[in-house]
C-alpha positions as CSV (number, residue, x, y, z in Angstrom):
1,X,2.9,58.2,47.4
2,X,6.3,59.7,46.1
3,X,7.5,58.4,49.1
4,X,6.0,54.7,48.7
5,X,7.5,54.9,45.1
6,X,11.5,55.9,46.5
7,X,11.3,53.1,49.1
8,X,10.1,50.2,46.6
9,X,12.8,51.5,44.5
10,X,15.2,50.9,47.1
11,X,14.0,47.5,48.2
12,X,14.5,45.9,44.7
13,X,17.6,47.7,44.1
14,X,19.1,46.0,47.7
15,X,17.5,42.8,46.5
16,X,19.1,42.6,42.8
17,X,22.0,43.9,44.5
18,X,21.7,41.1,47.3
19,X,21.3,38.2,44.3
20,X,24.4,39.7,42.9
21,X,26.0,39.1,45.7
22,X,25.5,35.9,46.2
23,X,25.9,34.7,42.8
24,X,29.0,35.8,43.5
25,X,30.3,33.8,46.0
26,X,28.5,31.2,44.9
27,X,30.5,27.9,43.8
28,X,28.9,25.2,41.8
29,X,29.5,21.9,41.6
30,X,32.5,20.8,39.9
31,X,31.8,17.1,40.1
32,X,28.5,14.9,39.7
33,X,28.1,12.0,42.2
34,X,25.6,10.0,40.0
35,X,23.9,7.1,41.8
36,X,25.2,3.9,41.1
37,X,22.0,1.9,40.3
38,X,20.9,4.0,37.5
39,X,20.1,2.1,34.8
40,X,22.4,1.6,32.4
41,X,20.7,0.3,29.5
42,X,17.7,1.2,27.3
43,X,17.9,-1.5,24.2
44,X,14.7,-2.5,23.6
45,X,13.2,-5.3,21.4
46,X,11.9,-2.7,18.5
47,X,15.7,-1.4,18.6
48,X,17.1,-5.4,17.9
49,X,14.2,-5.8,15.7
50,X,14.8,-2.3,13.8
51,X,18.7,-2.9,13.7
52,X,18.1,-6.5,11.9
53,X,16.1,-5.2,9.4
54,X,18.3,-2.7,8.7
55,X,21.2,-5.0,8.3
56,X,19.1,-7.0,5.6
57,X,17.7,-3.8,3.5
58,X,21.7,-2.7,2.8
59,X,21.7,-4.4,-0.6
60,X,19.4,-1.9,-1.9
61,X,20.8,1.1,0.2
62,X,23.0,3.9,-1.5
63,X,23.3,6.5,1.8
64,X,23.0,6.1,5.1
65,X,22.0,9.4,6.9
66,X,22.8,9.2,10.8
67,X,21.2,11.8,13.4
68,X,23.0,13.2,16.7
69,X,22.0,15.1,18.9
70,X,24.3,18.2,19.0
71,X,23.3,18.7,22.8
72,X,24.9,14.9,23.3
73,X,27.2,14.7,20.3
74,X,29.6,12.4,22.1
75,X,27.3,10.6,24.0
76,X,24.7,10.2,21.0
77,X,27.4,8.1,19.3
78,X,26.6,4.8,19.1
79,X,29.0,2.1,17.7
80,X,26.9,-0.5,17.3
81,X,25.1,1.6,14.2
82,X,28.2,2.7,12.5
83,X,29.8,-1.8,12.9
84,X,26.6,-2.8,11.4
85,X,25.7,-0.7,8.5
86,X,29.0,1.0,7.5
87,X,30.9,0.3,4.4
88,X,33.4,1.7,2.4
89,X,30.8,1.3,-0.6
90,X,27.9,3.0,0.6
91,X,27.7,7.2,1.7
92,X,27.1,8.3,4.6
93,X,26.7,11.7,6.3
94,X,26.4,12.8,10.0
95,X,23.4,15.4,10.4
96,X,23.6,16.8,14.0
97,X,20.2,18.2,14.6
98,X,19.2,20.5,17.1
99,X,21.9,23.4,16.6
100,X,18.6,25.9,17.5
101,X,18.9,24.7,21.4
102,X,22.9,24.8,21.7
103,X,24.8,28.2,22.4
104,X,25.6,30.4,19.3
105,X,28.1,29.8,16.6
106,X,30.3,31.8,17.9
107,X,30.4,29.7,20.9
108,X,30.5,26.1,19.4
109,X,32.3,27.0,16.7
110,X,35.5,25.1,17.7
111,X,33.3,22.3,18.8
112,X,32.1,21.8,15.5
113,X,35.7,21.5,14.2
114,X,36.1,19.2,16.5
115,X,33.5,17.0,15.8
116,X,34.4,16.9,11.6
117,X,38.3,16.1,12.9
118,X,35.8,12.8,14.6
119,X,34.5,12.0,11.2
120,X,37.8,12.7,9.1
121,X,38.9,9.9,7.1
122,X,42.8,10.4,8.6
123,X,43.7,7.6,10.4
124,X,42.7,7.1,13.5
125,X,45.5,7.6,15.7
126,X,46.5,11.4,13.8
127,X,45.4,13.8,16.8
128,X,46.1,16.7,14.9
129,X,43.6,19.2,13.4
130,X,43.4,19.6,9.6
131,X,45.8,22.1,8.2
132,X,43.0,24.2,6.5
133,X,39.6,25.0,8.9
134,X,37.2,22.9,7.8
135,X,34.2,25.4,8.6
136,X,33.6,28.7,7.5
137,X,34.4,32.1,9.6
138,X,31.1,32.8,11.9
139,X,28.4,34.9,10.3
140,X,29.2,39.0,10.5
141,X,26.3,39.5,9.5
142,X,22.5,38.1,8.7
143,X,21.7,38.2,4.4
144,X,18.7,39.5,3.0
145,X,18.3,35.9,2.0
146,X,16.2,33.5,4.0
147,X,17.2,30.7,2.0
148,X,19.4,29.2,4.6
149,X,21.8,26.2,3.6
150,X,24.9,25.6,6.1
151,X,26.2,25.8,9.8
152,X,23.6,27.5,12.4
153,X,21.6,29.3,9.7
154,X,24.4,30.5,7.5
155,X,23.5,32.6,4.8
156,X,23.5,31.0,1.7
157,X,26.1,32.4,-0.2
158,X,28.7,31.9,2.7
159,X,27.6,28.6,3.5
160,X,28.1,27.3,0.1
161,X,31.5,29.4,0.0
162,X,33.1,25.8,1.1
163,X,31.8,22.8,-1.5
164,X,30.5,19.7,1.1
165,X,32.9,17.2,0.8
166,X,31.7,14.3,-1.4
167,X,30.8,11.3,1.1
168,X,32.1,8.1,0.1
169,X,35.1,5.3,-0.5
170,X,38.2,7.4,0.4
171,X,36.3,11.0,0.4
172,X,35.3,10.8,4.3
173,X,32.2,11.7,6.1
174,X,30.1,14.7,5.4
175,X,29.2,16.4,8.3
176,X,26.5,19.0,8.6
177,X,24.7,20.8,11.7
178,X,20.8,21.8,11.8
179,X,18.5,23.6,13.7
180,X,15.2,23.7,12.8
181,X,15.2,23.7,8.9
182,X,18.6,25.3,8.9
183,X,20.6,23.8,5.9
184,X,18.2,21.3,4.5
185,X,19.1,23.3,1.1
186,X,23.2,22.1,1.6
187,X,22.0,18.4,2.9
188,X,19.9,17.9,0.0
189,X,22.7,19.0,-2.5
190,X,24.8,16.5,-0.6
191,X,21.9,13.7,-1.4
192,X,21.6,14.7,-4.5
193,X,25.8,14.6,-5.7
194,X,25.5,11.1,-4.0
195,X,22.3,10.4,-6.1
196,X,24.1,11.5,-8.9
197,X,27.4,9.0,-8.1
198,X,25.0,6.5,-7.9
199,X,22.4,5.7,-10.9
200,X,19.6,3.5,-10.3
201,X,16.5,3.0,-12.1
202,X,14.7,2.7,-9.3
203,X,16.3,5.5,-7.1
204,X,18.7,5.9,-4.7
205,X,17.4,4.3,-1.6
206,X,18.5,6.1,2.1
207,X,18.4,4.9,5.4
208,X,17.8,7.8,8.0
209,X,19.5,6.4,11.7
210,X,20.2,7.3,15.0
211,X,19.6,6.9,18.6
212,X,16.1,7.5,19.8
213,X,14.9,11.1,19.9
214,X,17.7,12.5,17.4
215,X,15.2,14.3,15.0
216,X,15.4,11.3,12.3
217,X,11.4,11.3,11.6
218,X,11.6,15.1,11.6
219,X,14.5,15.5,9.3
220,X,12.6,13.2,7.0
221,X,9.5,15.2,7.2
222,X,11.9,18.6,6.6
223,X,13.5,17.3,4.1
224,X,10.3,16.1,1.6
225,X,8.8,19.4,2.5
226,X,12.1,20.9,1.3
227,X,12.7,18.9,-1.7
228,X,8.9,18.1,-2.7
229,X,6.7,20.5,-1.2
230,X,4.8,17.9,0.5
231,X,3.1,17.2,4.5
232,X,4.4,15.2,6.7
233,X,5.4,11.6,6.1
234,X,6.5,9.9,9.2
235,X,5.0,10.4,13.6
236,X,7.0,12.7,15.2
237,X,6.6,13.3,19.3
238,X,9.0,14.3,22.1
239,X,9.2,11.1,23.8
240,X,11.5,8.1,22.1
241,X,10.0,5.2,20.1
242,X,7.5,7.0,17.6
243,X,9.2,4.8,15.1
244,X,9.1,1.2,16.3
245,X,9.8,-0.5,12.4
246,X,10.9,0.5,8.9
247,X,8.7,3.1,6.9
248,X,8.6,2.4,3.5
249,X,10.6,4.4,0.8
250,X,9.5,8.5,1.4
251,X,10.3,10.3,-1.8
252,X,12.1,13.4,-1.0
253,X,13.9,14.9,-4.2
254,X,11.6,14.0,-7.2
255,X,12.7,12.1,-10.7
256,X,14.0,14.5,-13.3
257,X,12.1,14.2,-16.8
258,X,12.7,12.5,-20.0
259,X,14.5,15.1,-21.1
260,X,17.0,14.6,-17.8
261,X,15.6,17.7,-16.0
262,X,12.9,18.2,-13.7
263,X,10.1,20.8,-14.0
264,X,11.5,22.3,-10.4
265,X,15.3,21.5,-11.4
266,X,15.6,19.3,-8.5
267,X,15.1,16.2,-10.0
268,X,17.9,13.1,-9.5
269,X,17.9,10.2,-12.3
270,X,14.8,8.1,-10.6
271,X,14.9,10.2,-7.5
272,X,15.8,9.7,-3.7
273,X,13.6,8.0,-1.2
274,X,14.5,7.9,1.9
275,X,13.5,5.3,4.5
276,X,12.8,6.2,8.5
277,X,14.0,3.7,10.6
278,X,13.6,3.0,14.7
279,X,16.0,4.8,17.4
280,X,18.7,2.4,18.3
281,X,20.0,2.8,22.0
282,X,23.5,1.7,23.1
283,X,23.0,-2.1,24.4
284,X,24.8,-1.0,27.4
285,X,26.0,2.8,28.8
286,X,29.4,2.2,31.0
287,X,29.3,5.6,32.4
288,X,26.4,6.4,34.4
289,X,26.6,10.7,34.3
290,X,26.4,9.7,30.2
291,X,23.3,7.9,31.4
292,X,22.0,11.4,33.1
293,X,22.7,13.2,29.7
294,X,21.1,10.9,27.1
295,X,17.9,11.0,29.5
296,X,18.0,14.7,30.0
297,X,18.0,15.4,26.3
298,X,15.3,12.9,25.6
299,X,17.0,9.7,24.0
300,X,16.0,7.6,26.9
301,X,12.2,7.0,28.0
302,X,11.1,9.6,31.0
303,X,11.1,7.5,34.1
304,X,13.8,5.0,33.6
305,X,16.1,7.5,35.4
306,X,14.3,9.3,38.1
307,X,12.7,12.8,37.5
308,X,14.7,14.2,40.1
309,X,17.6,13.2,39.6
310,X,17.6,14.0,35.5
311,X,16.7,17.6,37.0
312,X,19.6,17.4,39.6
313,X,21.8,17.1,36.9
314,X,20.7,19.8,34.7
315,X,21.2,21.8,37.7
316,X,24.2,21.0,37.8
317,X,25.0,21.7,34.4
318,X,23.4,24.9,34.2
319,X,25.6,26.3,37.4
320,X,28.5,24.9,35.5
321,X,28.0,25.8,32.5
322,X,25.7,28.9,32.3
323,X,25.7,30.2,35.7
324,X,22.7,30.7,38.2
325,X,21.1,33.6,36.3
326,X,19.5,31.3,34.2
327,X,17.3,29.9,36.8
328,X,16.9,33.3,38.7
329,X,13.6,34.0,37.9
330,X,12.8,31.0,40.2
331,X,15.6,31.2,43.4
332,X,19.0,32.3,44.1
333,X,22.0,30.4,43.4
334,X,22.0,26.9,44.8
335,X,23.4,23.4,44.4
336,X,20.7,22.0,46.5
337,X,18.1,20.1,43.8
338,X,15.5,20.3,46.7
339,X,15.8,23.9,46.8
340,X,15.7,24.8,43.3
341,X,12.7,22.5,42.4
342,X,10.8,23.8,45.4
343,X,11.1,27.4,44.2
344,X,9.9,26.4,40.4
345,X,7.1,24.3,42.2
346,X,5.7,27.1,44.2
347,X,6.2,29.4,41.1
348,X,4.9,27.4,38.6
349,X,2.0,25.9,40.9
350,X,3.3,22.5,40.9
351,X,1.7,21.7,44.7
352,X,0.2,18.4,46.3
353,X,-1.9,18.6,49.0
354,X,-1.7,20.8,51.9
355,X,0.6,23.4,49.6
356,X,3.7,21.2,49.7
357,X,6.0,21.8,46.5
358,X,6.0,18.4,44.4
359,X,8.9,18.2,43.6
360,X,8.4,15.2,40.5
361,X,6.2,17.2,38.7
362,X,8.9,20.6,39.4
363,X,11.5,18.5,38.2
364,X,9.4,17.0,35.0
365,X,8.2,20.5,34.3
366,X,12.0,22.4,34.4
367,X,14.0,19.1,31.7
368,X,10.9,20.0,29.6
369,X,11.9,23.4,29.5
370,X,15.5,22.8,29.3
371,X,14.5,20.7,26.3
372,X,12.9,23.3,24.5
373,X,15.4,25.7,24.9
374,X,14.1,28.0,27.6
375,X,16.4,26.8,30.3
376,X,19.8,27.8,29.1
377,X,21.0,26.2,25.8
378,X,24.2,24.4,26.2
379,X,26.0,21.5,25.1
380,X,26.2,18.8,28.0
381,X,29.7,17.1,26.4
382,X,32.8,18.0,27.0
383,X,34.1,18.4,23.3
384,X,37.7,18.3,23.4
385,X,40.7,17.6,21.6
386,X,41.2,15.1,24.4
387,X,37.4,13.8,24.7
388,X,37.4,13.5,21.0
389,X,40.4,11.5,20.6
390,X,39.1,9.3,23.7
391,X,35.7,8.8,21.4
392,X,38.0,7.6,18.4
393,X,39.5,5.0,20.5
394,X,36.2,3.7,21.9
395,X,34.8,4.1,18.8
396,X,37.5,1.3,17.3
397,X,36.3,-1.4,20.5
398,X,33.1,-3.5,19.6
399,X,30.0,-2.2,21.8
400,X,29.6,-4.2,25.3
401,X,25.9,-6.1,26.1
402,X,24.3,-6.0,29.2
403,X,25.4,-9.9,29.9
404,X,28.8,-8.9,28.8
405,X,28.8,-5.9,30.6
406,X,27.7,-7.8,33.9
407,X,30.2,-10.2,33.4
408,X,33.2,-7.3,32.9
409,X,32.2,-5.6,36.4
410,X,32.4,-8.7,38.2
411,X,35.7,-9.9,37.0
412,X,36.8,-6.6,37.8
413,X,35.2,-6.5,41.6
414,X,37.0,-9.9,41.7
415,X,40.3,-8.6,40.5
416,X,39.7,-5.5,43.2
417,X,38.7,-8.4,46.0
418,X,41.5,-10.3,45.5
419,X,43.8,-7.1,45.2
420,X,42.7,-6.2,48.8
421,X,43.1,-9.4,50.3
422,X,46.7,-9.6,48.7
423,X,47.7,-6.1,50.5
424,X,45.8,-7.4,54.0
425,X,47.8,-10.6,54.3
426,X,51.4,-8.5,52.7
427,X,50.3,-6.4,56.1
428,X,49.8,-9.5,58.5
């Protein structure tokens, strides 16, 4: 028995030591070939539709709210939202939700600068980073508090060691990151100080935007549960299009009394309500591996990029940016989609007939778990001084249509056409 013991020992210690190995010398992939047919484009009629009503509710609108999607915080930018319901008289602040599934503050801490240097109200050609940091030092350690207002679940006290910058004419952008209900107490003092700027009798009126699958219906729901102890307002669900029109008006910090307080102390004047609104989707995506990351984290409708391929990519992600021992519980390090969704199938029972791994129900099953964090957390953008001075120049060129789109690539293949044709007859 001893003996049985000693030599089962041995086999998994020459097994984790072989997986060590390998892992090794193993060398991701360092470039993506993405298919060229993918689709490109996911603007649907309820996203025109939404967008036009949007446009015509301004007049009464004091804030405009806009979700990203910190996994995709590049990618979840659309310009199209931003040319349409921008304005130098209206406030607006940039939420990026889902800080729970992205690497720790520690990590994405300079990202985060980053992404407030995007939003600054410098001039758009000043590449250079604010003189003073314009977060906080990470966390040391966790407070005794649990009321958490700030970046990645600061404590309070530290996250409100920096004032929010006022949002508004000449004041910039507030920019805030949340996970789960992690700083709804610091965005709701930023609605309120814009509530305040802004008396109405009738309320300061908010528009809550973003791409499809940002967290806006959720955020809503958070924050009325925050601010008014009340359920749920607005759908929620994993898939994109929930919300295919308008809500109306969700209260979510209550009107203070006669007496200009309010029986909680969180009353505003006549209050904020807050309106949920329909995902908006770039009219057209140029590049298609920014095709593969809004439909791995959920912004575009499972199916309109193939299952396998969405889970080929977050292979190669995960090699790149996690390494292979987040998928060793299923097989050794691989670049091979095949062989890494055959593994999960046979360990996660996703067979067809005759035993055979299926693989589109292997590959559905692992972006699921990606999605929910349990497949490595990391952000799929590269967020760079150089990728974010790239998005501020794209960001100051009017969004392409599909028709216009078409019509670009096919000038350009004529341009190439012609090009070749001039260097075959310079050769004749």
């Amino acid at each position: 028995m001893a003996a049985s013991i000693a030599s089962g020992a041995r086999g998994a210690a020459a097994q984790a030591s072989s997986t060590t190995t390998a892992a090794l010398s193993f060398t991701p992939r360092t470039v993506f070939d993405a298919s060229p047919s993918l689709a490109r484009s996911h603007f649907l009629g309820h996203h025109h539709a939404g967008l036009n009503k949007m446009r015509a509710s301004l007049a009464n609108v004091g804030l405009i709210i806009e979700c990203r999607d910190m996994r995709v915080p590049l990618t979840s930018y659309n310009p199209l939202l931003e040319s349409s319901l921008a304005s130098p008289d209206r406030a607006r602040i940039v939420v990026y939700t889902k800080r729970d599934l992205c690497p720790s503050y520690k990590k994405t801490l300079r990202m985060m600068r980053l992404l407030e240097r995007f939003h600054s109200s410098s001039s758009a050609a000043a590449d250079t980073p604010p003189a003073a940091p314009a977060l906080p030092p990470p966390p040391e350690a966790a407070a005794e508090d649990d009321d958490v207002g700030g970046v990645d679940g600061l404590p309070r006290g530290r996250a409100q060691s920096r004032p929010p910058r006022p949002p508004g004419p000449g004041n910039g952008t507030e920019v805030l990151f949340l996970g789960n209900r992690d700083g709804l107490a610091r965005l709701l003092t930023a609605v309120r100080r814009v509530a305040a700027d802004r008396p109405s009798l009738t309320g300061l009126r908010a528009l809550v935007v973003g791409m499809p699958n940002a967290g806006k219906s959720t955020l809503l729901n958070a924050l009325r549960a925050k601010g008014m102890g009340l359920g749920k307002a607005a759908r929620t669900g994993a898939q994109p299009g929930v919300t295919r029109k308008l809500s109306t008006p969700v209260r979510i910090i209550p009107a203070a009394d006669g007496d200009g307080s309010a029986a909680d102390g969180g009353g505003v004047e006549a209050g904020v309500l807050v309106i949920d609104t329909p995902g908006v989707s770039i009219p057209y995506v140029p590049d298609p591996e920014a095709m593969l990351r809004l439909a791995l984290a959920g912004s575009v409708r499972d199916g309109l990029v193939p299952a396998v391929e969405v889970a080929d990519y977050l292979l190669y992600q995960l090699n790149l940016r996690c390494g292979p021992a987040e998928y060793a519980r299923y097989c050794g390090p691989t670049n091979d989609v095949e062989v890494f969704l055959a593994a999960v199938a046979r360990r996660t029972g996703k067979l067809v007939a005759g035993g055979a791994p299926g693989l589109e129900a292997a590959a559905g099953w692992v972006v699921q778990e990606w999605r929910r964090g349990a497949l490595g957390r990391m952000v799929l953008d590269d967020v760079t001084d150089e990728t974010v001075a790239a998005a501020r120049r794209a960001a100051a060129s009017p969004p392409l249509s599909m028709n216009q789109a078409r019509k670009r690539a096919k000038e350009v293949r004529k341009t190439r056409s012609a090009a070749k044709r001039a260097g075959t007859e310079g050769v004749a």
